[in-house]
MIROKE-699186 format. One record per residue: residue in three letters; x, y, z of N, C-alpha, C in turn. Coordinates in steps of 0.2 Angstrom, whole numbers. Layout:
% residues N
 rest neast nnorth   nup caeast canorth  caup ceast cnorth   cup
  ALA     X      Y     Z      X       Y     Z     X      Y     Z
...
This chain:
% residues 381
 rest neast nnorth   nup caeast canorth  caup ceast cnorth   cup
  UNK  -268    225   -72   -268     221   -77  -265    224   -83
  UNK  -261    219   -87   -256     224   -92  -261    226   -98
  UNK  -261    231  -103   -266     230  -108  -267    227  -114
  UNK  -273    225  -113   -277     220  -118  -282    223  -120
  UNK  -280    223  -128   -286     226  -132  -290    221  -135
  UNK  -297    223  -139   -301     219  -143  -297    219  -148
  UNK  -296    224  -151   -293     226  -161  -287    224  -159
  UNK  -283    219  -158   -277     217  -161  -274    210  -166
  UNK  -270    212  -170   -267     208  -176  -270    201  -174
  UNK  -273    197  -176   -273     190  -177  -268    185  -178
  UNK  -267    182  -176   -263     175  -179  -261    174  -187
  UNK  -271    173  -188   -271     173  -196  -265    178  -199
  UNK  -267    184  -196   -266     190  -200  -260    191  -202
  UNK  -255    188  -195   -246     187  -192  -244    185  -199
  UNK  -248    178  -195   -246     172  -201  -243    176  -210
  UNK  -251    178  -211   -249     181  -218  -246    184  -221
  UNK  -244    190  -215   -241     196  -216  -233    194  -218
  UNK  -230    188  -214   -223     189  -212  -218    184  -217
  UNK  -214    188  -218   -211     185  -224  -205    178  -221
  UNK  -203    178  -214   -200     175  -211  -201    170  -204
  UNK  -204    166  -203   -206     163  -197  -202    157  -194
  UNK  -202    159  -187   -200     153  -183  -203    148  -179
  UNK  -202    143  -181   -207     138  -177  -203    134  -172
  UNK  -208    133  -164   -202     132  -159  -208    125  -158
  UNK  -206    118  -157   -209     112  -158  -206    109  -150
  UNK  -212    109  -146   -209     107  -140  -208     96  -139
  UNK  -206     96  -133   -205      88  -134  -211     83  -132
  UNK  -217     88  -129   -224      84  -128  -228     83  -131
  UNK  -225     85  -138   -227      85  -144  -227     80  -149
  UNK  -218     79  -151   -215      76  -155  -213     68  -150
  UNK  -214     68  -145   -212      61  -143  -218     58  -139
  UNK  -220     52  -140   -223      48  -136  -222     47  -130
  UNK  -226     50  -126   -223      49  -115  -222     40  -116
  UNK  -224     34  -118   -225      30  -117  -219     24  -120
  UNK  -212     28  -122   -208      26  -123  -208     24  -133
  UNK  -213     24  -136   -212      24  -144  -210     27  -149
  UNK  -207     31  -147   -202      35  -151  -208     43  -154
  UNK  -206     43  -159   -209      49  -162  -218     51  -163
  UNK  -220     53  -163   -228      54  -167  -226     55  -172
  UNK  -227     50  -179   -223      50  -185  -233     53  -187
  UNK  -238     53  -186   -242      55  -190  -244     62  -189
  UNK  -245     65  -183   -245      72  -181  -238     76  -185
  UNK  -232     74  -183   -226      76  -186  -227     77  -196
  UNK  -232     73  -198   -231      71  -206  -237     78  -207
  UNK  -241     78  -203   -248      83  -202  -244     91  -202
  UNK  -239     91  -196   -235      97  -196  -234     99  -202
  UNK  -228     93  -204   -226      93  -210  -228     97  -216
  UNK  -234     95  -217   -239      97  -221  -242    106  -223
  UNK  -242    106  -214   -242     114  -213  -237    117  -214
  UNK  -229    115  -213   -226     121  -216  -223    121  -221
  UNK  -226    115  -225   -225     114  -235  -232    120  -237
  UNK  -235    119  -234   -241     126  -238  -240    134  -233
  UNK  -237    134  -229   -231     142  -228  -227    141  -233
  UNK  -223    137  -236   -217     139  -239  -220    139  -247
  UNK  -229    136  -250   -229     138  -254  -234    144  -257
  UNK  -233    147  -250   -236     153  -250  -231    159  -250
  UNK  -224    157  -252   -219     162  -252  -215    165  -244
  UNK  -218    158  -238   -214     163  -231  -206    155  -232
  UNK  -203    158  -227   -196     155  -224  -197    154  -219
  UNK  -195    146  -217   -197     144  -210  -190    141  -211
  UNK  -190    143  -200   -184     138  -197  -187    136  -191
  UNK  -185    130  -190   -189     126  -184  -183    125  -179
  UNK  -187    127  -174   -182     123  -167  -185    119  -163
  UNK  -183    112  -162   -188     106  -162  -183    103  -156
  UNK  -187    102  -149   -183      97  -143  -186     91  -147
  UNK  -185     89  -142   -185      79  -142  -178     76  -142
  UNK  -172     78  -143   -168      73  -143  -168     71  -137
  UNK  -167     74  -130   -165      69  -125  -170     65  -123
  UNK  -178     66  -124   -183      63  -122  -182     57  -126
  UNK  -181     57  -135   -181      50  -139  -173     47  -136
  UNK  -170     48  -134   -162      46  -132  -162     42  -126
  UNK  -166     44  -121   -169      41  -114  -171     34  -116
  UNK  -175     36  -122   -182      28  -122  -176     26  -125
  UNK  -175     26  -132   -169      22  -135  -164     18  -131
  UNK  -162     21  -125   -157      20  -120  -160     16  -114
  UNK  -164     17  -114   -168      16  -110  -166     20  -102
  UNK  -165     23  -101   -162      28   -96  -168     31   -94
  UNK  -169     32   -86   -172      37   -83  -171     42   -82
  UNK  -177     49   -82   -176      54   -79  -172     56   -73
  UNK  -164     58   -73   -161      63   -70  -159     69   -71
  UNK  -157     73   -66   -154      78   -66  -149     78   -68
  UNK  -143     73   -68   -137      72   -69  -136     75   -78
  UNK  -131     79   -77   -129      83   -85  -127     76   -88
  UNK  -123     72   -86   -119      66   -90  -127     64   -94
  UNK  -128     61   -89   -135      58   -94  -139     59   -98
  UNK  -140     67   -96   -145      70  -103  -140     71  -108
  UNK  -133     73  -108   -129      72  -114  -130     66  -118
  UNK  -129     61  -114   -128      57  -118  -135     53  -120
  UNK  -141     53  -118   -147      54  -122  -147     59  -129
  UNK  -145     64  -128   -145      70  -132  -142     65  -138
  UNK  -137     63  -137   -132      61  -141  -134     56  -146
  UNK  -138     50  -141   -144      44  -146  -148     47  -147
  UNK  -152     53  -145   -157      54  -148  -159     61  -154
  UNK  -153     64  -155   -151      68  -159  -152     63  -169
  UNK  -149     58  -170   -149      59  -175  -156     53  -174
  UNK  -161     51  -172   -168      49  -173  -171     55  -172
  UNK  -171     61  -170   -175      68  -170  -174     71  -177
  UNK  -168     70  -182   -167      72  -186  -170     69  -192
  UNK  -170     62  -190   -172      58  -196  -180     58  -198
  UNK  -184     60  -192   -191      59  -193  -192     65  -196
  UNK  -186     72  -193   -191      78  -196  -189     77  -203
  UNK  -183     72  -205   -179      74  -214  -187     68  -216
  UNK  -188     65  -214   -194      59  -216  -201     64  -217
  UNK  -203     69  -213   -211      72  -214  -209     75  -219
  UNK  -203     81  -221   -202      86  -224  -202     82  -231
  UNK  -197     76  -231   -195      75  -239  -201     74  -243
  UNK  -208     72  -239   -214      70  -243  -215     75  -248
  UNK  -214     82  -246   -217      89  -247  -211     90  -251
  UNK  -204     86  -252   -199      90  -256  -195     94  -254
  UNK  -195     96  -248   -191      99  -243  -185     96  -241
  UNK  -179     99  -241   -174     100  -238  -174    100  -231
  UNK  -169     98  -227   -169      98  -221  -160    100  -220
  UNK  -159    103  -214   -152     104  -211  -152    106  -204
  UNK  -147    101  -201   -146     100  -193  -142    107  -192
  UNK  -143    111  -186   -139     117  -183  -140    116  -176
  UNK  -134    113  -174   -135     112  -165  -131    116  -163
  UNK  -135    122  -159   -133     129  -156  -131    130  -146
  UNK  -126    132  -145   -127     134  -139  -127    140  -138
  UNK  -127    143  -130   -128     148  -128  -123    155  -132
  UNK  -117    150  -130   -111     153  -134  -110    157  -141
  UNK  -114    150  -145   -116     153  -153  -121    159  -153
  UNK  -126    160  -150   -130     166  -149  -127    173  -145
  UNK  -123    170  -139   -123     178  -137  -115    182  -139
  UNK  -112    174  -145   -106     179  -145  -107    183  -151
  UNK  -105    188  -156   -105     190  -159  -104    187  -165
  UNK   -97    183  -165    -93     182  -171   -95    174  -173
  UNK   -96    169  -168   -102     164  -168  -111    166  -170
  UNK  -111    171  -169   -120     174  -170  -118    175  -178
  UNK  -115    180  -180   -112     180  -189  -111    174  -192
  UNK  -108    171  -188   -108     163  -192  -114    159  -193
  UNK  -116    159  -189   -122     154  -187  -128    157  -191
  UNK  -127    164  -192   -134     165  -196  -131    166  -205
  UNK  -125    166  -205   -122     165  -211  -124    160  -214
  UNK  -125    153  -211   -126     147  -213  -135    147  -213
  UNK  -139    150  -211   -144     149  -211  -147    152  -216
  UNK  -143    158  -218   -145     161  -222  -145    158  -228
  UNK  -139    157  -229   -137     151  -235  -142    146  -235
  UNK  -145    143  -230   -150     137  -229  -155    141  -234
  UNK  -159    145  -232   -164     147  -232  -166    150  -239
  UNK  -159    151  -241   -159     156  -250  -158    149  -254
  UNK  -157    144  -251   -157     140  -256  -163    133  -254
  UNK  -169    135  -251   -174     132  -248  -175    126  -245
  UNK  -168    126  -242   -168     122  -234  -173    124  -231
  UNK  -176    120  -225   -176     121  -217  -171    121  -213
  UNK  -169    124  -209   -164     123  -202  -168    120  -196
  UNK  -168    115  -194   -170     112  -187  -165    112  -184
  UNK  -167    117  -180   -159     119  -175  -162    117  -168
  UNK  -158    114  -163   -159     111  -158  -153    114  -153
  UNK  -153    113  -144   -146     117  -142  -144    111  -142
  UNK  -136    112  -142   -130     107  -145  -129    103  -135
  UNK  -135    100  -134   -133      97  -127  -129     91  -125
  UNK  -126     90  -130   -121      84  -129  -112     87  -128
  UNK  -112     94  -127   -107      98  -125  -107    105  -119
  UNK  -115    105  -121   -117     114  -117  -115    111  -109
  UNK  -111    117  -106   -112     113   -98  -117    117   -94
  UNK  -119    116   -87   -124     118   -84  -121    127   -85
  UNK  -117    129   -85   -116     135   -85  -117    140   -91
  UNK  -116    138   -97   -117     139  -102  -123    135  -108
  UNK  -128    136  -106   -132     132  -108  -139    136  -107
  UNK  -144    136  -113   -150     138  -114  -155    135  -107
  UNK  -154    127  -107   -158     122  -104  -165    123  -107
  UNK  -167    127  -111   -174     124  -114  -175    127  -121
  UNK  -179    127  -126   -177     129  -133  -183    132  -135
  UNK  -187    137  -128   -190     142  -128  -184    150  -133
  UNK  -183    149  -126   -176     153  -126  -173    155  -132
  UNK  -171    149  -135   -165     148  -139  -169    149  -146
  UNK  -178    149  -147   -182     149  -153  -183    157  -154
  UNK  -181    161  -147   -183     168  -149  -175    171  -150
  UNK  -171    169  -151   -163     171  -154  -161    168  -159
  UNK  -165    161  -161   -164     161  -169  -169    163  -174
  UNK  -174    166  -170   -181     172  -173  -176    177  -174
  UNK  -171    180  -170   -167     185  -169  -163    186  -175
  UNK  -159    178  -174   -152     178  -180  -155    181  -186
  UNK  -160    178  -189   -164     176  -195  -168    181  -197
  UNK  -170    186  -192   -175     194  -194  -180    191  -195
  UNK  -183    184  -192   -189     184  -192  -195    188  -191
  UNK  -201    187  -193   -207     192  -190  -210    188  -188
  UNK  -210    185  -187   -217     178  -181  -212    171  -176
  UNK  -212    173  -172   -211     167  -169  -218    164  -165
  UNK  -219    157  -170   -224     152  -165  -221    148  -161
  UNK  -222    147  -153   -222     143  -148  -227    136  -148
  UNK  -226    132  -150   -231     126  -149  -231    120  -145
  UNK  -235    120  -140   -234     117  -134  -240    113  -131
  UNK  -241    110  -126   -247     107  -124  -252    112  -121
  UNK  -250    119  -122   -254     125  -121  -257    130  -124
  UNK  -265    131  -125   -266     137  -128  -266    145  -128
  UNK  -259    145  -125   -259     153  -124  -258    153  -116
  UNK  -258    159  -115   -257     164  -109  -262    162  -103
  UNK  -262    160   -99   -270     161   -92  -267    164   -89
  UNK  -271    170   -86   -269     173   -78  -267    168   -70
  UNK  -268    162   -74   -266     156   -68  -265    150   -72
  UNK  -263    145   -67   -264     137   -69  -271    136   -70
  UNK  -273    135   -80   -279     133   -78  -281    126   -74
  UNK  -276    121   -76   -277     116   -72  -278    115   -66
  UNK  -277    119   -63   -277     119   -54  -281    126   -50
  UNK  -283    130   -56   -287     136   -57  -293    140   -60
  UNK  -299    133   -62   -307     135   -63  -308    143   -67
  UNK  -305    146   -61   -307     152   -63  -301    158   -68
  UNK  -296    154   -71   -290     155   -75  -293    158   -80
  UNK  -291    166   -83   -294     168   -89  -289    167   -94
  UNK  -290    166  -101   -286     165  -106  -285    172  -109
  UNK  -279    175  -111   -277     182  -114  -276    180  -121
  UNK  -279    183  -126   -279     183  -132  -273    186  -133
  UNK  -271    194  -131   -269     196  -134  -265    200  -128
  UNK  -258    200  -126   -253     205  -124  -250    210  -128
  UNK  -248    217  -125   -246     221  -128  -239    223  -125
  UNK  -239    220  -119   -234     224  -113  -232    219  -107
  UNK  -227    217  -107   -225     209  -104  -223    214   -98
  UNK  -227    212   -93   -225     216   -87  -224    210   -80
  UNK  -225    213   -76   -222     211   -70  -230    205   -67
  UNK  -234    206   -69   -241     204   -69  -242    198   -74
  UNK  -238    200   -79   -239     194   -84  -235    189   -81
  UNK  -229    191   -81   -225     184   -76  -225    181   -71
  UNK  -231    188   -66   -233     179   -61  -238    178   -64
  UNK  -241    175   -70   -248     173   -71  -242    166   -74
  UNK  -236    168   -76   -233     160   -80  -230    156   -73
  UNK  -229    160   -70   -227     154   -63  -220    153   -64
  UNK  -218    147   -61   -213     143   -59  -213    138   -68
  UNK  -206    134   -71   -208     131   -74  -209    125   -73
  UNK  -213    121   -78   -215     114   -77  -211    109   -75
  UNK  -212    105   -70   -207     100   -69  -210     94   -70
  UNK  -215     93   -75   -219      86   -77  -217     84   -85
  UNK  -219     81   -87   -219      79   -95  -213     77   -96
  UNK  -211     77  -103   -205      76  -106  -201     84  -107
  UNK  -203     89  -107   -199      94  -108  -198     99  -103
  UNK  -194    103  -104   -188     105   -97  -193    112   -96
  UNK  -195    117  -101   -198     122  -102  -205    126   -96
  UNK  -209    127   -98   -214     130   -97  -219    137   -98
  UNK  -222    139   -94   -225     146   -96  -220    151   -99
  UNK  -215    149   -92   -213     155   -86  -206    156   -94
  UNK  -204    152   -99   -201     153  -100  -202    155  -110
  UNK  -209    153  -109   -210     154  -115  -211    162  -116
  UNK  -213    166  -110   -214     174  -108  -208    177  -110
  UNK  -202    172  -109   -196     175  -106  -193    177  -114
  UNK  -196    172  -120   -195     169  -123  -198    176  -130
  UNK  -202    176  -127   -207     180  -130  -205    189  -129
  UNK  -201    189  -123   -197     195  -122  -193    198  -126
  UNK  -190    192  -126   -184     196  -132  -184    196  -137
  UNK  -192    192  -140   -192     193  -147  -197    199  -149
  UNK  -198    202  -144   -202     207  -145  -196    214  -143
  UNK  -191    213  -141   -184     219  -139  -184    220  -148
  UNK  -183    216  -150   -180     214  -158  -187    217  -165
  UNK  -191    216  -163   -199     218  -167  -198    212  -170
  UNK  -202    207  -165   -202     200  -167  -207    199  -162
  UNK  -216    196  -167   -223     195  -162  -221    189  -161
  UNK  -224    186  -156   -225     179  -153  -232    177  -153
  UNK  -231    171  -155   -238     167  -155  -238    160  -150
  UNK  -243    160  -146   -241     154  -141  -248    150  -139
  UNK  -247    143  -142   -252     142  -146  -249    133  -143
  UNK  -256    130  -145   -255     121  -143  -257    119  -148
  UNK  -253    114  -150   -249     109  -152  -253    103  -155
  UNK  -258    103  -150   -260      95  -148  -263     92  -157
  UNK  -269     99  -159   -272      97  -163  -268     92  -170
  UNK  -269     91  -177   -268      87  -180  -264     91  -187
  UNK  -267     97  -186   -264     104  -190  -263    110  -185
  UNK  -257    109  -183   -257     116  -178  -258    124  -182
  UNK  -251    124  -186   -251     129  -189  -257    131  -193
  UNK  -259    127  -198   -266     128  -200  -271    130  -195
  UNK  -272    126  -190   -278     128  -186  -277    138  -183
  UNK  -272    138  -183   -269     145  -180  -271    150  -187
  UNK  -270    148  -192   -272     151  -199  -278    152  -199
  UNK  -283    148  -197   -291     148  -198  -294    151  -194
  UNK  -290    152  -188   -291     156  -183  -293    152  -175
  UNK  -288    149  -175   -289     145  -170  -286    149  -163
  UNK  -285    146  -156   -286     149  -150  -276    151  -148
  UNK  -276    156  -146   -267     157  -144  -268    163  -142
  UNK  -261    165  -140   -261     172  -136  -258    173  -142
  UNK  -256    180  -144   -252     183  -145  -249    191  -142
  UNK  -242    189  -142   -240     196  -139  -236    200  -146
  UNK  -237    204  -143   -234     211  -150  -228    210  -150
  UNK  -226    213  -156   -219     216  -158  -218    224  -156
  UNK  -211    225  -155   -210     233  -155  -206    236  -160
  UNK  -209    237  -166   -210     239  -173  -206    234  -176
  UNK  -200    234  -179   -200     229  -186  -191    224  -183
  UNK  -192    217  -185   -184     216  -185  -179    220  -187
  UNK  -180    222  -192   -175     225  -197  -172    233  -193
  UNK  -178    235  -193   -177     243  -189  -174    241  -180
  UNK  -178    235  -177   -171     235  -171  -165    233  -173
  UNK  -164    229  -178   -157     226  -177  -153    232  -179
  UNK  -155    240  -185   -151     243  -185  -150    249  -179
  UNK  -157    249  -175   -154     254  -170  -149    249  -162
  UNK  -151    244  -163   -143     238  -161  -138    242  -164
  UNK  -136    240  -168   -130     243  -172  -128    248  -169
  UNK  -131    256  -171   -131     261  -171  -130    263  -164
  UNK  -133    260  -157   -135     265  -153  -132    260  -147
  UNK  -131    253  -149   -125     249  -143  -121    248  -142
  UNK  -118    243  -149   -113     244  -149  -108    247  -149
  UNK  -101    245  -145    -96     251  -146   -93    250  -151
  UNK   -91    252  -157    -85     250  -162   -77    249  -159
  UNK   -78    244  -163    -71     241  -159   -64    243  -166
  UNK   -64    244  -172    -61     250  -175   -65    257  -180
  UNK   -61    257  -185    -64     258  -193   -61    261  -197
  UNK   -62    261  -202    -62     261  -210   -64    267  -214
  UNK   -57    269  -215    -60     276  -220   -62    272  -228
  UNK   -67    277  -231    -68     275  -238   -67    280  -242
  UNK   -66    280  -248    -67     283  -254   -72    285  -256
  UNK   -73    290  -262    -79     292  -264   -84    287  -266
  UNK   -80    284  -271    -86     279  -273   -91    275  -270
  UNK   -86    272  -265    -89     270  -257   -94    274  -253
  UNK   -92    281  -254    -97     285  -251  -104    285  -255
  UNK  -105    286  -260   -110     286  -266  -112    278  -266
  UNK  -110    274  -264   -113     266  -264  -117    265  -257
  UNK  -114    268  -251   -117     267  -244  -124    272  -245
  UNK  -124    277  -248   -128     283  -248  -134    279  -255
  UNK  -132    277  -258   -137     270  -260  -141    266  -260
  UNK  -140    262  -253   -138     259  -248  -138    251  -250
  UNK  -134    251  -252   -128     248  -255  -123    244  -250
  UNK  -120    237  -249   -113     237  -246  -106    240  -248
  UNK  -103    240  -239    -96     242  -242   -92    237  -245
  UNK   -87    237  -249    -85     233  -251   -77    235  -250
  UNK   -73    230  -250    -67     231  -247   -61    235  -252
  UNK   -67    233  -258    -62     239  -265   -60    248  -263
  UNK   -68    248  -262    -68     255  -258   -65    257  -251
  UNK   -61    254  -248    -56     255  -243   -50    258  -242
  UNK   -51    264  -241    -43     265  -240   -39    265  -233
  UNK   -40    265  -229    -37     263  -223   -42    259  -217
  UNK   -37    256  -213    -40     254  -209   -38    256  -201
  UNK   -42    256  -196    -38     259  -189   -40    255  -184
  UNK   -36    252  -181    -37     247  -173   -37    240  -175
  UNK   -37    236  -171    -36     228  -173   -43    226  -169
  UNK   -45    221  -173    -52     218  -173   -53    212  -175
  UNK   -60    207  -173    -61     203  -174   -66    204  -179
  UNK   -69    199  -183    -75     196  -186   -82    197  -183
  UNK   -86    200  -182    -93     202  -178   -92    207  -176
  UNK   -88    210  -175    -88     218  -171   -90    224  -176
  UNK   -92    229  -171    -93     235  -174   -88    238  -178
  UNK   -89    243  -184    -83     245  -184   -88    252  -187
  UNK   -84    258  -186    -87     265  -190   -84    264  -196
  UNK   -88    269  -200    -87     270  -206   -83    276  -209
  UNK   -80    279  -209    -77     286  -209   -75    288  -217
  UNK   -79    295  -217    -78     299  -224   -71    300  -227
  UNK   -71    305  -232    -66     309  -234   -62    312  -229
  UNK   -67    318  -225    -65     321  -222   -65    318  -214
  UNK   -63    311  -213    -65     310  -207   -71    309  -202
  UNK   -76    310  -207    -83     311  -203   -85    305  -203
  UNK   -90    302  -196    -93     293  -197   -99    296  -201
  UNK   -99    292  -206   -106     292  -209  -108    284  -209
  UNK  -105    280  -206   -109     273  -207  -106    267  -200
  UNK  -109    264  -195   -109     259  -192  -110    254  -196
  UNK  -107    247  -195   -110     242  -195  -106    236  -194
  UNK  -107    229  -193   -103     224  -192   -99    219  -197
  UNK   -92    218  -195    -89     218  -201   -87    209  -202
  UNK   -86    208  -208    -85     200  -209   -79    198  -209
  UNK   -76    203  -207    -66     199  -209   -64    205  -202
  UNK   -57    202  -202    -54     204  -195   -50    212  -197
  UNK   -45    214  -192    -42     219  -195   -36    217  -201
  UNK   -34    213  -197    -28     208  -203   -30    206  -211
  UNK   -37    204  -209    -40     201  -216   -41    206  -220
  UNK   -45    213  -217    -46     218  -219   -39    221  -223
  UNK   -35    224  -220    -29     224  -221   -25    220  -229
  UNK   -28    215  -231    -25     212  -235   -28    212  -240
  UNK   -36    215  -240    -41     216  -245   -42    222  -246
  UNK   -37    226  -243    -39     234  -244   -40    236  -251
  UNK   -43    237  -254    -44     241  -261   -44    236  -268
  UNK   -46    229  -265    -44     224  -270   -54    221  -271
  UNK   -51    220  -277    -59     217  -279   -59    210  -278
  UNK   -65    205  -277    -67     201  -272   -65    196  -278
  UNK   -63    196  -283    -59     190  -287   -51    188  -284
  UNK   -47    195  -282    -43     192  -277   -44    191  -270
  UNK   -47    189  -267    -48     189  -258   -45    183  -259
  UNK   -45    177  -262    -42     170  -261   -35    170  -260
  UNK   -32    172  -265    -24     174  -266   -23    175  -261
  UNK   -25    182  -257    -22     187  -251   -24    182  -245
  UNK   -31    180  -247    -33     177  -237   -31    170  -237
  UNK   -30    165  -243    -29     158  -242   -36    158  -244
  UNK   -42    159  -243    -48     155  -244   -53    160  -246
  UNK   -60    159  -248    -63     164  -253   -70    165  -247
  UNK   -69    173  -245    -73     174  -240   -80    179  -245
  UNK   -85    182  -240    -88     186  -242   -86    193  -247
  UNK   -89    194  -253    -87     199  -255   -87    205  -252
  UNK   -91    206  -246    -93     212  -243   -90    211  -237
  UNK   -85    218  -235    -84     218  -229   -90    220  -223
  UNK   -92    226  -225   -100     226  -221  -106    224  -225
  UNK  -111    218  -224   -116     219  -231  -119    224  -227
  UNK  -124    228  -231   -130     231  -233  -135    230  -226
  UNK  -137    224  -224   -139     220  -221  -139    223  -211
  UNK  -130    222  -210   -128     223  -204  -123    231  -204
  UNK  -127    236  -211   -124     242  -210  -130    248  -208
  UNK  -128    253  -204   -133     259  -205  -129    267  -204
  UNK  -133    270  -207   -132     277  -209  -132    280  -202
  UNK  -126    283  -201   -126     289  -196  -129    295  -199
């Protein structure tokens, strides 16, 4: 049995600790099995809940299925396997998934913004810098992102297929510290309780072992949604590589997140220390650099601050690169005193060498980031 302590972090406690949280909304939630569209009154109730996170000062991004299950009824189409088909559900059901979440949120005053992600946008680099560039931006100007996978294009080989997955890599993009899974399930059993009486329910995971994963099984092939246990585990894996806890909790009630604040019933699995701190030992200890960058003094004394580099402080540049990749930092004397990932190519780099971010438009055609490395996606050797 993997270990399970009494003393560990509560929900509540998640909850209040974390400045950034992701909520992953599954489809036996948000859609009526019976063909009527939305649960407009449960969705209004969610609503609710993560209007009073956000006026408690956290950052919520939501990733919410339902478009091929509303797309089906609207279409009236039956459940297939065939990719044609869920696309093109995806497709009708995509902008009525949008319109309920923009309808609960706007009561509260909230913003809403669509981000349909594939596989591609997460595992590529240069796509992962975009896509969180843009959420960023969401998020600093007090949107929500309801980010769904982009399935009226992903094909079987490139494709999440469930938005378990996809809710622990946009926890990732974003530096979350809580990812909630909300589901028709309260957490983790060592079995199907449905089919298994004597199924115990785990509060608390510390260590996602070999043990934990036959307790999620196979995935669901019932309901409206493509998911299950097996992937909410899988789900919860990688947001724990990142120091990102997971919360796995059901849905059903009328106040989910609330109920989980009061102390209601969920597993949760630990983090392994902080987002911030894995994504710079990412940086520093996987990535290969693909060039880099000597700087000047002042540059040196800015980094040593911990400050962004900026492309004023540049004085050469070496190897030819893309946007997302690593690049070293290199001293006066040639020494790497800085990794991290860069926002302009080697050519763009090249044309902003030593130039303050009033010209970047002139030299690039169009007006990019002031910071070549920000602060953010730099660390100190």
């Amino acid at each position: 049995m993997p270990e399970l302590e009494e003393a560990f972090v509560r929900p509540s406690a998640l909850i209040e600790a974390a400045r950034r949280i992701t909520v992953k909304v599954g489809s036996s939630l948000l859609v009526e099995p019976g063909g009527n569209g939305i649960r407009s009154e449960w969705l209004s109730r969610l609503g609710s809940d993560v209007a009073k996170l956000r006026s408690a000062g956290k950052q919520v991004a939501l990733v919410s299925s339902g478009a091929v299950a509303l797309g089906r009824q609207h279409l009236s189409l039956k459940r297939s396997p065939k990719l044609a088909l869920k696309q093109a559900a995806a497709a009708a059901g995509q902008p009525l998934l949008m319109q309920a979440w923009d309808k609960a949120l706007a009561q509260f005053g909230i913003p809403t913004a669509q981000l349909l992600l594939t596989l591609d946008d997460t595992e590529s680099r240069r796509r992962w810098l975009n896509a969180r560039a843009t959420m960023e931006v969401l998020l600093g100007n007090g949107a929500i992102p309801v980010v769904n996978e982009n399935d009226t294009v992903a094909t079987e080989e490139l494709r999440y297929g469930d938005n378990d997955r996809l809710s622990a890599r946009v926890a990732q993009m974003i530096q979350a510290d809580l990812l909630i899974l909300l589901s028709d399930v309260d957490g983790v059993y060592t079995g199907d309780p449905s089919r298994d009486p004597s199924a115990e329910h785990m509060p608390h995971i510390s260590v996602i072992t070999g043990e934990v994963e036959a307790w999620a099984g196979g995935a669901s092939g019932a309901g409206l949604g493509s998911g299950g246990m097996r992937t909410k585990i899988a789900a919860a894996r990688i947001a724990q590589s990142f120091g990102c806890a997971t919360v796995i909790a059901s849905g059903r009630g009328g106040h989910p997140l609330r109920a989980l604040g009061d102390g209601g019933r969920a597993t949760v699995i630990d983090a392994k220390g902080s987002p911030a701190r894995a994504y710079k030992q990412w940086i520093a200890g996987t990535l290969v650099p693909a060039g880099s960058v000597s700087v000047d003094a002042g540059a040196m004394a800015a980094l040593s601050a911990g400050r962004s580099l900026l492309p004023a402080g540049v004085k050469a540049v070496e190897g030819t690169f893309e946007r997302g990749v690593c690049l070293r930092v290199l001293g006066s004397e040639g020494q790497e005193v800085a990794r991290g990932i860069t926002a302009y190519t080697s050519s763009e780099t090249q044309a902003i060498l030593g130039r303050p971010s009033s010209e970047f438009e002139a030299h690039l055609g169009y007006s990019g980031p002031d910071e070549l490395i920000h602060r953010n996606d730099l660390v100190l050797m």
